[in-house]
Steps between C-alpha positions, in 0.01 A plus 500: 500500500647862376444817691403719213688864711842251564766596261691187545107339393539694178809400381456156547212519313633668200362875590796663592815573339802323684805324373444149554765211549274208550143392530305178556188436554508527868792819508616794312881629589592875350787730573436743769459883375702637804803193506724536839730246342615440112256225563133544617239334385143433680327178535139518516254237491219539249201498792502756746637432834590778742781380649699179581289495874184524244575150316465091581599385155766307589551415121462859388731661766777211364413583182598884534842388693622273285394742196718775699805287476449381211509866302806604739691141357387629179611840493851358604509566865444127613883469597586855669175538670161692514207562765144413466318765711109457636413804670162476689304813620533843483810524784672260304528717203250292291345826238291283312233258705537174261709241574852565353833388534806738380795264334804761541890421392796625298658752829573401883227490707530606836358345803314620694242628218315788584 
């Protein structure tokens, strides 16, 4: 189920602009507009979950993961590292309230983040 006022909603179904990377039938993966890292791309799942608290789709929350990784191994950062980041709710930083994870690499990242 879309939320038809969630941008994430809108480019996973095809309304709105965004440079995608990959897409399946259950997730879409585009390159974030704002990158903090050479690489930043989102990964959203197609139906519209708030946050990671939000879903018990065991499947579908593996599914996103293992996407994550796979675009980072992809993009050639499988041996020097990357971070998959989930924020969840407003004081963690999350901007957009649908499900996301952020798969950043190509710089050091420092520890602790934020």
């Amino acid at each position: 189920m879309a939320d038809p006022s969630c941008i994430f909603c809108k480019i996973a179904a095809g309304e709105m602009k965004a440079e995608v990377v990959y897409e399946d039938d259950r997730v879409v993966a585009f390159r974030d507009i704002a990158p903090k890292a050479p690489l930043h791309v989102l990964v959203v799942p197609r139906e519209h979950i708030e946050t990671i608290g939000h879903t018990q789709d065991e499947s579908l929350a593996g599914h996103v993961v293992i996407t994550a990784a796979s675009i980072a191994k992809r993009e050639g950062y499988g041996d020097s590292g990357f971070r998959l980041v989930a924020n969840s709710g407003r004081d963690a930083g999350m901007g957009v309230a649908h499900l996301h994870f952020h798969v950043l690499a190509g710089r050091a990242l420092s520890w602790p983040p934020g």
